[in-house]
N, C-alpha and C positions, 0 to 999 in steps of 0.2 A: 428440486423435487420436494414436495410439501412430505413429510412425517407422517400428518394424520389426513386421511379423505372423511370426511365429512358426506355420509348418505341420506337424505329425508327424501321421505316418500309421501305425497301430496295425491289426495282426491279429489276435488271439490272443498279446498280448507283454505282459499284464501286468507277469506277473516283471519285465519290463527298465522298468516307468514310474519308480519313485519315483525311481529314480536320474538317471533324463532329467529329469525336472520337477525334481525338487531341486535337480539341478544348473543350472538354468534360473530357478529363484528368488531364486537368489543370485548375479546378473548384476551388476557393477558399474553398467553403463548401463540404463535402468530405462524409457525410453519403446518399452515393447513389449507387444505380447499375445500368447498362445501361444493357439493354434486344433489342438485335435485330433480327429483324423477317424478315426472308429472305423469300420474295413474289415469288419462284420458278424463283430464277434467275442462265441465265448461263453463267453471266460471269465472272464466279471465284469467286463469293463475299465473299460467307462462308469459303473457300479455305482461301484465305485472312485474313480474318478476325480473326480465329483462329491463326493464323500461327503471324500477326502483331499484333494483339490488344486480348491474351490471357483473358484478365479480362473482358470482353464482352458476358453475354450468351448469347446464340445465339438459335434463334427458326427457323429451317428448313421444308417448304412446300415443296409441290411436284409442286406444282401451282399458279398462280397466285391469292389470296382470295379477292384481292382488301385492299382497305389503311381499311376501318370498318372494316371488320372480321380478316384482319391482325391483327388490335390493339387489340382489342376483344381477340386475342389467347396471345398477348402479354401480357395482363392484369391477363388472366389467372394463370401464374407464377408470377407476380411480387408478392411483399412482401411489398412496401414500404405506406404509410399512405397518403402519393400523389404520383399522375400519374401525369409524366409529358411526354406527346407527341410531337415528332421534327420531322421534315424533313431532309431526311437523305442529302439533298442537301444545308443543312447551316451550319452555324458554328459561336459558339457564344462566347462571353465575354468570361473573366473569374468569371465574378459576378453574371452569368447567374440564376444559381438555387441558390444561397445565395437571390437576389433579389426576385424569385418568393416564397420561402420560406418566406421571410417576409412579402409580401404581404398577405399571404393566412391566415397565424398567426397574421394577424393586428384583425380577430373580429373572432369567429366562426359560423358565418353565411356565410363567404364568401368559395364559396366551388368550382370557377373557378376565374384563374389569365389571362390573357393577357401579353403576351411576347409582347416589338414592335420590329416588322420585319422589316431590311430593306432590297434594292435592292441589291444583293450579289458586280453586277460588278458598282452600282450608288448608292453608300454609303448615302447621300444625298438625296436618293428618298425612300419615302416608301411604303412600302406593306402591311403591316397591324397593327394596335393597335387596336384588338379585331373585333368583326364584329356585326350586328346591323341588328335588321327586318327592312324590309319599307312595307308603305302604298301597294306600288305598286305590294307585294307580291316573293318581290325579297331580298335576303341577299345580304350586302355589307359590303367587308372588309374596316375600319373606315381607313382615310387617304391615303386608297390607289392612289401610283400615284399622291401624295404631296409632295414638297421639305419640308424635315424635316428642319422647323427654332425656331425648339423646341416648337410648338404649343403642343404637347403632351408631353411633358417633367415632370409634375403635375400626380401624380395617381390619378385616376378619376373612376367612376363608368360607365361599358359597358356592355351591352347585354350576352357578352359570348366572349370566347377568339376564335381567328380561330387556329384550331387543327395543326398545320404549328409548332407552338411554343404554347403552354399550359398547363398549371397546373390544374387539377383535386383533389377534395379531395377526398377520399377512401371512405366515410360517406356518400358522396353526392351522388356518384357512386352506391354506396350500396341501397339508395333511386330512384334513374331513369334508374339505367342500364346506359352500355356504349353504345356504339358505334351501328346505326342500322345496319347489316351486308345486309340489303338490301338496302343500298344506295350505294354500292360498293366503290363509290371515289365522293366528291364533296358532298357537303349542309350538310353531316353526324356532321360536329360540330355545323352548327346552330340548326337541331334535336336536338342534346345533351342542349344544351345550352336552347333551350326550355323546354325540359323537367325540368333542373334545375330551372329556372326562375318560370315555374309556381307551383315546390313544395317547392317555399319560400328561396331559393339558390339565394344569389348574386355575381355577378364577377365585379373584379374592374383589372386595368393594371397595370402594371411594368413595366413603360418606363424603367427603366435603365437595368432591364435584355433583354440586346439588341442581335438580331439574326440577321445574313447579311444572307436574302434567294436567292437562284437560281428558279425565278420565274415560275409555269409550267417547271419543268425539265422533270419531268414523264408524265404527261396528254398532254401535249404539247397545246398554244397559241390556240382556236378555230377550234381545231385537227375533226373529227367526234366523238372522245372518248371524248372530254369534252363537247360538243356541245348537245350531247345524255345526256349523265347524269345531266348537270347541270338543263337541259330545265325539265328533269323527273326528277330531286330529288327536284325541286324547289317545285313542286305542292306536291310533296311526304310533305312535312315541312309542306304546307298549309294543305292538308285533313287530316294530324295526329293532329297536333297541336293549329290548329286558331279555336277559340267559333265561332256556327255558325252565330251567332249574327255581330261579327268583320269582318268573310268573307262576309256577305253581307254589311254591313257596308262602305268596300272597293272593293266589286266586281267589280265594269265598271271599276276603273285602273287597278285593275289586269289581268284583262282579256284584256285590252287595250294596255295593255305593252306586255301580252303573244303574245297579235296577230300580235305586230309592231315584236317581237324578232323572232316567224315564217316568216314573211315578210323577214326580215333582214338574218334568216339564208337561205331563196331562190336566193336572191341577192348574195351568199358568196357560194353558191355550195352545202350547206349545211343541201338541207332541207327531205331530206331524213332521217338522222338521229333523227330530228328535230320533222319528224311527228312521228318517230318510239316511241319516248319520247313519248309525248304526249297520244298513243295508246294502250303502256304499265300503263300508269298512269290510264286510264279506263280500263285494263287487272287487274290489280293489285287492284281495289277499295273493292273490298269485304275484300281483306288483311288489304286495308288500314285504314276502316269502326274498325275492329278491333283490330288495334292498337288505334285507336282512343278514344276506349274506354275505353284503358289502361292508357294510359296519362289521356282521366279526370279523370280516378281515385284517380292523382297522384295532382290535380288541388287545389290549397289554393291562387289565383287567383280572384276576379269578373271580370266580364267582362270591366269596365271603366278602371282597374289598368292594363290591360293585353294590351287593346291598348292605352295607355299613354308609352307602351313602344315602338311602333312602332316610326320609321322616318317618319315624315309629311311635307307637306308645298311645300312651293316653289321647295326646292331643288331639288322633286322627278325628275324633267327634268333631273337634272343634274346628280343624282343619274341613273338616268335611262338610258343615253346616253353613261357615262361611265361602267355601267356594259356590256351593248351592244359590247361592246370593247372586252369584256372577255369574250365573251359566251355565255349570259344568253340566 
């Protein structure tokens, strides 16, 4: 029985396979199986895939389920005692899962890893080492859009890894559930990553198990597909997960950043999708009331220790201005 399961989740991304699996068969550490879930694509993927890269199962849709309930079906069959989740648009180390395997095995508490991502064609710039709540009511992937001059180089303790590149333990999974299949694409790893944190689960990084990503290849830059989910899965994270204590705590920024990011996506063309978010998010509250009650179920948390994990302070500007950038 393989260790690690290996999950990629494919849309129409051939072009970006061989380089993912190739660089995936060349793993120093060798007790793994990769599992990929073809999101009802047609361009040949599965074709391919079988035909190049035999040792690859392979999970066939008829449709597109989105990146959560793809992984979701992916996890389904796997086998392995960690999940680790990639984008089918990188391609990593050779030290890749030797490195997140050691991290996860440094305590057993720690039951999510952080891969650092970088930019696929700006080696040099990066994209993620794990991601982090803020005050403001917005996730941010940590370093994103930083020259790497090895500020993260040190394994460190982070919020939760971004699903891009990540390690899951099987125990932890077995405690919060995976993936919410109603966040479709986007926020669905800082959910997880909440639900871990508040039932006593910690995540720390693996700078060295390094990913070179192809940033938004499938959502695409501020598209109406990311624009839409990210504005509704934002607040989806907030009415499942924040004590109602913490969301009034930090209301007037929240809601001050929500309405500059409405503002910003009417400026961009954008707000149509924008409001559609938003209305869905009062569509959906009675759903989202209970799940809410699910996760405090799941809560070994107070209130003081749960916002000690949020991002505070000066930075939110800056934090704020750069998510702006990407969608929020």
């Amino acid at each position: 029985m393989p260790i690690v399961s290996v999950i990629i989740l494919t849309w129409n991304g051939k072009q970006f396979l061989t380089d993912c699996l190739d660089s995936l068969a060349g793993q120093t550490f060798r007790e793994f199986e990769v599992i990929l879930v073809d999101n009802g694509s047609i361009d040949g993927s599965a074709t391919y895939v079988r035909e190049q890269f035999p040792w690859v199962r392979q999970v066939e849709l008829r449709e597109n389920s989105g990146f959560a309930k793809g992984n979701n079906l992916g996890f389904a069959v796997a086998t392995g005692e960690f999940i680790v989740t990639l984008n089918n648009d990188s391609k990593v180390v050779p030290e890749f899962l030797a490195e997140l395997v050691k991290a996860v095995q440094a305590a057993p508490n720690i039951g999510m890893v952080a891969a650092k991502m970088l930019n696929f064609f700006q080696i040099d710039r990066i994209d993620s080492v794990g991601v982090m709540p803020t005050t403001a009511g917005i996730g941010i992937n940590v370093g994103i859009g930083e020259t790497d001059n090895g500020q993260y180089d040190e394994p460190a303790a982070v919020f939760g890894p971004c699903a891009g590149a990540a390690l899951y333990r099987r125990s932890m999974l077995e405690d919060t559930g995976f993936f919410d299949p109603d966040f479709f694409a986007y926020y669905e790893d800082l959910d997880l990553a909440w639900r871990g944190r508040l039932t006593g689960w910690q995540a720390v990084t693996a700078p060295k198990a390094l990913v070179y990503h192809v940033h938004s290849a499938t959502g695409g830059r501020m598209s109406p597909f990311t624009v839409y989910h990210v504005q509704r899965n934002k607040w989806y994270v907030l009415l499942k997960n924040w004590p109602a204590a913490i969301l009034l705590r930090h209301l007037l920024l929240i809601l001050s950043c929500d309405a500059a990011a409405l503002f910003l996506a009417l400026l961009r063309g954008q707000f149509v999708p924008a409001l559609r978010a938003r209305y869905h998010v009062l569509r959906d509250f009675p759903v989202l009331v209970r799940k809410r009650h699910e996760v405090a179920n799941l809560r070994q948390l107070n209130d003081d220790q749960i916002d000690r994990l949020l991002v505070k302070g000066v930075s939110q500007l800056k934090i704020f201005m750069r998510k702006m950038g990407n969608g929020v």
